[in-house]
C-alpha positions as CSV (number, residue, x, y, z in Angstrom):
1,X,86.1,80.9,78.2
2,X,85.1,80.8,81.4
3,X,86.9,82.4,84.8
4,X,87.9,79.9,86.7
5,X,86.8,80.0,90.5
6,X,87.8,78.4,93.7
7,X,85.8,78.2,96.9
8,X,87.4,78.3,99.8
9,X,86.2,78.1,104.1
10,X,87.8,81.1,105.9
11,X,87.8,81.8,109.1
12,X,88.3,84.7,111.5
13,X,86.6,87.1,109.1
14,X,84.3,89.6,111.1
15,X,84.1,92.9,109.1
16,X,84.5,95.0,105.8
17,X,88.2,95.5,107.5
18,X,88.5,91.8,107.1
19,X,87.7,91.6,104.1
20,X,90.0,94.4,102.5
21,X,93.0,92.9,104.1
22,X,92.0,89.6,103.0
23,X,91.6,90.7,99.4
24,X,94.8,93.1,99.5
25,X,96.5,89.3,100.0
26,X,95.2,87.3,97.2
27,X,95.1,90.2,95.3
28,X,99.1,90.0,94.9
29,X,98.9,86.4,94.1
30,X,100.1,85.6,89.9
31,X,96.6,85.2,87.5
32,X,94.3,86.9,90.5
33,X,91.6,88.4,88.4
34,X,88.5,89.2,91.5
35,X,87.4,87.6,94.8
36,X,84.5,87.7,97.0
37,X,84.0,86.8,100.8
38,X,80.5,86.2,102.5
39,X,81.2,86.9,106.5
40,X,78.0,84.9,107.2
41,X,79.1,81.4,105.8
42,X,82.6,81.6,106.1
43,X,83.6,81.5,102.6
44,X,85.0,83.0,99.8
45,X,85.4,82.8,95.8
46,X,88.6,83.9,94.0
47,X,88.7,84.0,90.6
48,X,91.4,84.1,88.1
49,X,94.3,81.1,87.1
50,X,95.3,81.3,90.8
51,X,97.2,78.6,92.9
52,X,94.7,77.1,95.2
53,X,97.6,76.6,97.9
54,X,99.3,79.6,97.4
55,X,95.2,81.3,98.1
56,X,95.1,79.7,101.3
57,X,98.5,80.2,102.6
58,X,97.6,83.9,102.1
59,X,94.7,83.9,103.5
60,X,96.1,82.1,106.4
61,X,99.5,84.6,106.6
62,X,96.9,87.4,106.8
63,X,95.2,86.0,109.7
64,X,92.3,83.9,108.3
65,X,93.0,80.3,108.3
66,X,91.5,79.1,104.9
67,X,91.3,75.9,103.0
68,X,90.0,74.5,100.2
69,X,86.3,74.1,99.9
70,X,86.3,70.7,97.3
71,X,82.4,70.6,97.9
């Protein structure tokens, strides 16, 4: 079966710093299984059963407004 992913647009994101304290948040989040960011385009990629909201809420708490990407 496969892991599911959900894209999200971040912003804020400017460094590797970023990006561990962005993953520290999700990474607490209930059926988190991995995530990825890419700086350059703004976006990341969480995988796992995760909450969509409950992703960009902590994204957003941590200091990178995030939403959904449905595209």
């Amino acid at each position: 079966m496969a892991v599911r992913e959900t894209r999200f647009n971040v912003k804020g994101m400017k460094c590797g710093g970023c990006v561990a304290k962005a993953t520290e948040a999700v990474s607490k989040l209930p059926g988190y299984q991995a995530c990825e960011f890419d700086l350059k385009s703004a976006t990341g990629v969480v995988k796992g059963d995760v909450d969509p909201t409950a992703v960009a809420k902590a994204l957003t708490e941590a200091g990178y407004p995030a939403q959904v990407n449905e595209g």
